[in-house]
MDAnalysis code that builds the backbone (N, CA, C; Angstrom):
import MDAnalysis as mda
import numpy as np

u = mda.Universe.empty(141, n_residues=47, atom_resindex=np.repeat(np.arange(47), 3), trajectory=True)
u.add_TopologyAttr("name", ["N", "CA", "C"] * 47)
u.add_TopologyAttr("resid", np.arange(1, 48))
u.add_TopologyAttr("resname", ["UNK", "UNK", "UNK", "UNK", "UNK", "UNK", "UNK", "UNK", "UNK", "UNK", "UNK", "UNK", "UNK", "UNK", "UNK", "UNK", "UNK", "UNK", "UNK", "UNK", "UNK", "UNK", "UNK", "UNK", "UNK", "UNK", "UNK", "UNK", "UNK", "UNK", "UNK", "UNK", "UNK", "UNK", "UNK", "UNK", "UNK", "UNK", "UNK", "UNK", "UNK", "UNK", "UNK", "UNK", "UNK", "UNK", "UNK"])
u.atoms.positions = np.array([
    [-34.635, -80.387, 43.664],
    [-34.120, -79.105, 44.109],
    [-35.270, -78.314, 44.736],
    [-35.083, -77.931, 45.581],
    [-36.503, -77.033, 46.684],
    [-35.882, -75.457, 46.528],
    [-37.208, -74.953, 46.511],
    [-36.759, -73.238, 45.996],
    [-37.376, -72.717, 47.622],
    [-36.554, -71.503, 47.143],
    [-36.630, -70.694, 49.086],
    [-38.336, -70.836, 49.368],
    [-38.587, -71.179, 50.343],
    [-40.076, -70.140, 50.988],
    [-40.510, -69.673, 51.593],
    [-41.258, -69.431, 52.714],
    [-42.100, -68.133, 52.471],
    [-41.499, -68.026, 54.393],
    [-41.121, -67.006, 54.661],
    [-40.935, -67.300, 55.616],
    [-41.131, -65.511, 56.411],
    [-41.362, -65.759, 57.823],
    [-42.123, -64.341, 58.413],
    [-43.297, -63.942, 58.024],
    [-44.559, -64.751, 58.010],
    [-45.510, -64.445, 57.478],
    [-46.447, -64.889, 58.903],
    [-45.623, -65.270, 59.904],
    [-46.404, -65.959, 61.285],
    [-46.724, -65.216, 62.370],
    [-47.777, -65.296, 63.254],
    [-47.394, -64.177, 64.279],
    [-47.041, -64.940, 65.517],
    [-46.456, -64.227, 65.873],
    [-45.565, -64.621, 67.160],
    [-45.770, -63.819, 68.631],
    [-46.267, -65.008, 69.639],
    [-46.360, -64.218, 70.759],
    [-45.151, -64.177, 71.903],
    [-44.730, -62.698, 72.422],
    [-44.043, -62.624, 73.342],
    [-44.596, -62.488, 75.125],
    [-44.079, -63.099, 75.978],
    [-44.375, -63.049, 77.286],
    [-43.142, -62.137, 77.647],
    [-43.934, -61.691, 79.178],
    [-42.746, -60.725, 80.068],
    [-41.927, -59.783, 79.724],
    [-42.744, -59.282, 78.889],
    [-42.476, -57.691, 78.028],
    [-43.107, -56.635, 79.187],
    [-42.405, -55.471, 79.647],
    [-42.894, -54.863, 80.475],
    [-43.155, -53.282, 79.893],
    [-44.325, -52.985, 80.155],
    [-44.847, -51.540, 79.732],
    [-44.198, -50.565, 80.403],
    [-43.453, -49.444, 80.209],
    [-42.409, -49.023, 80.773],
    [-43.464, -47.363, 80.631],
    [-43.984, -46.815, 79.760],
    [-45.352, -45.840, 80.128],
    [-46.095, -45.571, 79.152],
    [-47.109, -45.149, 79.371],
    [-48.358, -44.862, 78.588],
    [-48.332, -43.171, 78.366],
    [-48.237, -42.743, 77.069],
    [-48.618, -41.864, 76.488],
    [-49.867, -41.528, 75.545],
    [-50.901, -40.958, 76.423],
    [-52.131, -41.166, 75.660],
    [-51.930, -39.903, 74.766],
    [-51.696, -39.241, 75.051],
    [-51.436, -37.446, 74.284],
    [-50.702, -38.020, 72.997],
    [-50.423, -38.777, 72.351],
    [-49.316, -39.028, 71.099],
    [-49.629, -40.935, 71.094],
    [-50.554, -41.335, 71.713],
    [-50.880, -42.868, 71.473],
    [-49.626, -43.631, 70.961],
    [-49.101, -43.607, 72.308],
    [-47.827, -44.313, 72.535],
    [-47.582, -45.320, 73.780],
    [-47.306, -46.677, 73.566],
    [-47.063, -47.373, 74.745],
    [-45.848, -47.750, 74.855],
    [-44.896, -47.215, 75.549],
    [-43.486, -47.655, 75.730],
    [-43.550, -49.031, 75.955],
    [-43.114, -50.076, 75.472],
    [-42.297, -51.699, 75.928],
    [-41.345, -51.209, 75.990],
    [-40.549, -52.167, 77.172],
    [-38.887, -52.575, 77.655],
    [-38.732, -53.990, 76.824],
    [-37.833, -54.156, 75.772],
    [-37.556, -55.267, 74.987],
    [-38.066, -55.097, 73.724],
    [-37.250, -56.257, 73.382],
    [-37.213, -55.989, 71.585],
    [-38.374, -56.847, 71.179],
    [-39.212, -56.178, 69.970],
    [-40.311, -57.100, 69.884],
    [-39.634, -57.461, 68.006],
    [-40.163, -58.213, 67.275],
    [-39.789, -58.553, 66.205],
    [-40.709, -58.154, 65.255],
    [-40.286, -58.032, 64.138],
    [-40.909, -57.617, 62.634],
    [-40.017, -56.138, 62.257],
    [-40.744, -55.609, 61.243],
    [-40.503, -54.318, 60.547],
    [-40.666, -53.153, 61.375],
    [-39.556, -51.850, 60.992],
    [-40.225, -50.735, 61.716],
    [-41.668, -49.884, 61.003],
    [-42.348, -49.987, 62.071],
    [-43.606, -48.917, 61.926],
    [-44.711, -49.962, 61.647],
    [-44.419, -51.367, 62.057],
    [-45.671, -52.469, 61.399],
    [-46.831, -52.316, 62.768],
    [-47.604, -52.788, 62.741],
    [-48.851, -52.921, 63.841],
    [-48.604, -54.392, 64.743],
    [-48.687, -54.047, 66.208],
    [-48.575, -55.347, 66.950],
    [-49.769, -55.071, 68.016],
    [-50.444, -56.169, 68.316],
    [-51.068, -56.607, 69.440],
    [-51.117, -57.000, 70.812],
    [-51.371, -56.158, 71.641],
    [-51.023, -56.251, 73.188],
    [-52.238, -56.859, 73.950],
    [-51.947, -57.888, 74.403],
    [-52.875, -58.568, 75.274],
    [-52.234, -58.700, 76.791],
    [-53.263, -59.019, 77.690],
    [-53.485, -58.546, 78.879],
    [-52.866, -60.352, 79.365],
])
């Protein structure tokens, strides 16, 4: 018998996500599209 595991613990990269605007006054970067995980978690934007 196999017990549940561990699962969402991976990071995952998205392509062709488009920056829709930059708010430096309130350090905010709008994306167009849904990115995945929890609300309010930390994600990484690469160039």
């Amino acid at each position: 018998m196999r017990l549940a595991g561990r699962m969402g613990n991976k990071q995952v990269k998205l392509i062709n996500l488009k920056v829709v605007k930059i708010l430096p006054e309130q350090n905010l970067i709008l994306v167009s599209g849904s990115i995945p995980g929890p609300k309010n978690s930390t994600i990484i934007l690469q160039k």
